[in-house]
N, C-alpha and C positions, 0 to 999 in steps of 0.2 A: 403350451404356447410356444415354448423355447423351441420342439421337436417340430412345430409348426411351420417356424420361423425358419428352419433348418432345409424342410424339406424345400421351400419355396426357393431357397438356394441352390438346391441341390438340381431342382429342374431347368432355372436358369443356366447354369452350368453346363447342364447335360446339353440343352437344343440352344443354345450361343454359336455352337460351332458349327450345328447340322443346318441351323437357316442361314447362317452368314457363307457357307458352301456352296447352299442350293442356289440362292441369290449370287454368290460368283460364277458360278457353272452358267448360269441364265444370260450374263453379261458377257460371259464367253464365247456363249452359242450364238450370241446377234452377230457376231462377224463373219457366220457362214452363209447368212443373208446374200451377200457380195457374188455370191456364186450364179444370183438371178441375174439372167440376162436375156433382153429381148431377142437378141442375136442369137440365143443357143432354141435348139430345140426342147422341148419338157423332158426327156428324158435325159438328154446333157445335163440340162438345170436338176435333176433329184441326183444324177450320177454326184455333180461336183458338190451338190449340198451336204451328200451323205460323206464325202472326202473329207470338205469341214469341219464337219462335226466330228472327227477322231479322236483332237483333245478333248470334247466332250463326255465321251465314251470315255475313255481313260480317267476321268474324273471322277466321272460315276461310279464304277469299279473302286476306284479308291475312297468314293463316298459310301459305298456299301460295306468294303471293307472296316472303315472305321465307326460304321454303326455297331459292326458286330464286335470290335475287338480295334475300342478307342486308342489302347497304345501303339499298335501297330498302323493303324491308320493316321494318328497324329505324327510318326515319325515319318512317314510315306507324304504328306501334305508339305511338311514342313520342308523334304531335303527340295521336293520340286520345285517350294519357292525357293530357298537357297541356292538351288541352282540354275533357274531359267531368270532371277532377275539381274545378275550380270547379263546377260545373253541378251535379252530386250534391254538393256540399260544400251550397251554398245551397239546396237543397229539402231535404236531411235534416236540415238546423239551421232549418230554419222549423218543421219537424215534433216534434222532439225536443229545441230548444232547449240544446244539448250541443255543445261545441265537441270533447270530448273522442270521444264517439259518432261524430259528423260525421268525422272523423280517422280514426277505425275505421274506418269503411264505406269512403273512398278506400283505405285500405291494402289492404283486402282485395278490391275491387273493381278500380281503375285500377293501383294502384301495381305489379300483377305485370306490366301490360303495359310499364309505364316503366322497368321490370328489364329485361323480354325485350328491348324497342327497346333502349334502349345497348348490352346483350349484342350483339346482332346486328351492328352498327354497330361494336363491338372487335372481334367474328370476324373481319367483312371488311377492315379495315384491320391488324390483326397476327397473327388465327389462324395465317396460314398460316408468316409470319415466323417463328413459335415453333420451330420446326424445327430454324430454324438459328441461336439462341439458344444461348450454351456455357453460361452463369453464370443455370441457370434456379432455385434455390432459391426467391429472392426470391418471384419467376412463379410458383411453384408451391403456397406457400405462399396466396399471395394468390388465384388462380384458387379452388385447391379453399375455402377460405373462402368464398368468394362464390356457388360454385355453392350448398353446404351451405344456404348465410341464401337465396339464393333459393328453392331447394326446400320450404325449410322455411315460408316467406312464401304459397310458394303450396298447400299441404299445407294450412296452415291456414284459408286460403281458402275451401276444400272443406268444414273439419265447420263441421255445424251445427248434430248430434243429440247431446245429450249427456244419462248416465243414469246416477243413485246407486244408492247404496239403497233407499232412500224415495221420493224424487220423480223426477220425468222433465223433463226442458224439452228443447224444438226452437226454436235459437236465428235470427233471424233479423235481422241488422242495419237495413235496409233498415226493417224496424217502430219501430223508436226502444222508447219504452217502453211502447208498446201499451196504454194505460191502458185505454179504453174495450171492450178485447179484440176490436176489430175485423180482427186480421190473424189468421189461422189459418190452420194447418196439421196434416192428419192430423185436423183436428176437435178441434183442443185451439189456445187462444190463446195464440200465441207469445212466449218472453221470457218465462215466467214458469214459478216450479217448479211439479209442480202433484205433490199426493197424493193418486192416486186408484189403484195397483195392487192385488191381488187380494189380496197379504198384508197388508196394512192395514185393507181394507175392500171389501164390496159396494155400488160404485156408478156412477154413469154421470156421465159430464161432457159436457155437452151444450150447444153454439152455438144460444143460441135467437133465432131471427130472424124469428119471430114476438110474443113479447114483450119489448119494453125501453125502455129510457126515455131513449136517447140514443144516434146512430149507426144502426147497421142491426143491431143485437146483442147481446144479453147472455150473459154468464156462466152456466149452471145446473146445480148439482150433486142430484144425486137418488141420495141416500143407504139402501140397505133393507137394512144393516148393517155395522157398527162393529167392527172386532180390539180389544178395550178389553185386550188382552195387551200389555203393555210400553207403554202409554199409546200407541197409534199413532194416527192418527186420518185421514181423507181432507180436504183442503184445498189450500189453495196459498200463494205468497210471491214476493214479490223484493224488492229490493233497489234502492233509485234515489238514483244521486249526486244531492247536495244541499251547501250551502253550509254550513261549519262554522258553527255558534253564528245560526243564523236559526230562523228561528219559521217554522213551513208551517200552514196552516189544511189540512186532509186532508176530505173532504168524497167519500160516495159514496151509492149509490140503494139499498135491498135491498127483496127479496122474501124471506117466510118460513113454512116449512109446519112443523109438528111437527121443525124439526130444532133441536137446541142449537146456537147457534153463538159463537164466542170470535175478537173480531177485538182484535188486536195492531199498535199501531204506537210502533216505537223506531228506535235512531240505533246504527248500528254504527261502530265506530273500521278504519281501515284495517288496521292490523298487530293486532286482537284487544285483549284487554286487559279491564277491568273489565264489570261490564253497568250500564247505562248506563239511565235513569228509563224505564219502558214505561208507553204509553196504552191502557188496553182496554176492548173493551169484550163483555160476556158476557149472553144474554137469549134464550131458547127460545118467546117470544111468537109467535105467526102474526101474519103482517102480506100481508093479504092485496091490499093496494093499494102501488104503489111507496111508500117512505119515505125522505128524504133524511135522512142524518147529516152532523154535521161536527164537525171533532175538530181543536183545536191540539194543536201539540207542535212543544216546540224542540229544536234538535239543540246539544248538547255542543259547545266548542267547538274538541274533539280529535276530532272525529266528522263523517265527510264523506259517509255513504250511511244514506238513509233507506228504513227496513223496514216491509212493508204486509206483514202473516199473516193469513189465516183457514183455525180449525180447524174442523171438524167434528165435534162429538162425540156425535150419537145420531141415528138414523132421521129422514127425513125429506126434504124439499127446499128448496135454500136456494137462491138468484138474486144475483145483484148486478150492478153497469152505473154508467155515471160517474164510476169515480174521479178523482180531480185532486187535484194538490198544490200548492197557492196560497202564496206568500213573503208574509209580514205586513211 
């Protein structure tokens, strides 16, 4: 029973670090996706995909390597995450200015591989020992725990797509907070919720990269009707950490056709709680040449994530591009 008991560790042990691998390499390779593009030709499109995919290839090589000869491979896993997670640590905080985002993106990116390396690197010095371990409780407790938080590290790795009721977002680390909606995916700007499904409303949301006023892109919703049942409305929203009790100047560009539109900016508290003073602003004008707005508001000083909404509420098309949130 005891040997029994052993072996079942011993297998956990062994494939902890080879599925938590495959499952990072997988999360790796969806960012070579980005290389479709309706604008290239098919053969452009497999050229740059196969470019992509080079950390992929270099991964695999080292995943093969450390099937056959887990020390050597566990040390090769491990120096790559010790040394590319400064490296992405410092380009996503120049980008997003977030230490706490920047933290994210290594967890989810390097940190499975610095799981898998030490994993591999314990297989080959005690896997095999376990065997002949009598008082394996301890060991067994502890293994199946680590495999579980491994799996589970790299599981999450993997989503990106996530979908309510109402709105839809395709989460992508890697974009920080996309203000100016220049990262896309699926034709919708990532990291943000957006309301545009069919029981809400008829409309299209569309990356126009032909007109904007900053970047290679704007925002544009093109609304030709409204579910005005149960107040639903097409729009979008997020949510961006912000300093308790600071003042933001919010400042953004719009375009405006026959649509009502209703933009929203407040301070939400982490754990819920009261509602908290909202800035808006509401105005069905056309505005047929870019217009810049700016908007203070301060945040509470029990209130640590600042909220940017726009609703849509009638026919029409509505643009925007630029936003930014400036510390006063």
């Amino acid at each position: 029973m005891m040997k029994a008991e052993n072996s079942i560790l011993v297998k956990i042990l062994c494939w902890t670090p080879r599925i938590i691998v495959i499952l990072a390499v997988l999360f790796v390779s969806m960012f070579a996706l980005d290389s479709f593009s309706p604008n290239l030709t098919i053969w452009q499109q497999l050229l740059g995909f196969s470019i992509h995919l080079i950390p992929t290839y270099v991964l695999l090589i080292f995943l093969f390597v450390a099937w056959k000869w887990e020390l050597i491979g566990g040390i090769l896993f491990t120096i790559i995450s010790l040394v590319f997670s400064p490296i992405i640590y410092n380009h996503n905080f120049k980008m997003n200015h977030s230490v706490a985002i920047s933290l994210e993106i290594i967890l989810l990116t390097t940190f499975p591989f610095f799981v898998a390396g030490v994993l591999f690197i314990i297989n080959h010095f005690v896997g095999k020992k376990l065997l002949n371990i009598h008082n394996t409780n301890l060991s067994q407790k502890l293994f199946i725990a680590l495999f579980f938080t491994s799996l589970t590290t790299a599981l999450n790795s993997c989503g990106m797509f996530f979908e309510n009721k109402s709105a839809v977002i395709i989460r992508d680390k890697l974009a920080g907070d996309n203000l100016g909606f220049e990262f896309t995916k699926n034709e919708l700007p990532v990291n943000w919720y957006i309301y545009a499904k069919k029981s809400i409303a008829d409309c299209d949301v569309i990356i126009d990269k032909k007109d904007f006023i900053e970047g290679l892109q704007s925002l544009k919703f093109v609304v030709r009707k409204c579910n005005t049942q149960g107040h639903s409305f097409p729009g979008f929203f997020k949510e961006f950490e912000r300093t308790p009790g600071a003042i933001y100047k919010v400042s953004f560009w719009i375009k405006n056709t026959s649509c009502k539109y209703k933009i929203i900016i407040s301070a939400v508290r982490p754990k819920g709680g009261a509602p908290c003073p909202v800035t808006s602003i509401s105005n069905d004008e056309n505005i047929d040449v870019w217009k810049q707005f700016n908007v203070t508001h301060k945040i509470c000083d029990d209130m640590n994530r600042l909220r940017f909404e726009v609703i849509l509420q009638s026919p029409g098309t509505f643009q925007i591009d630029g936003l930014q949130y400036l510390k006063q």
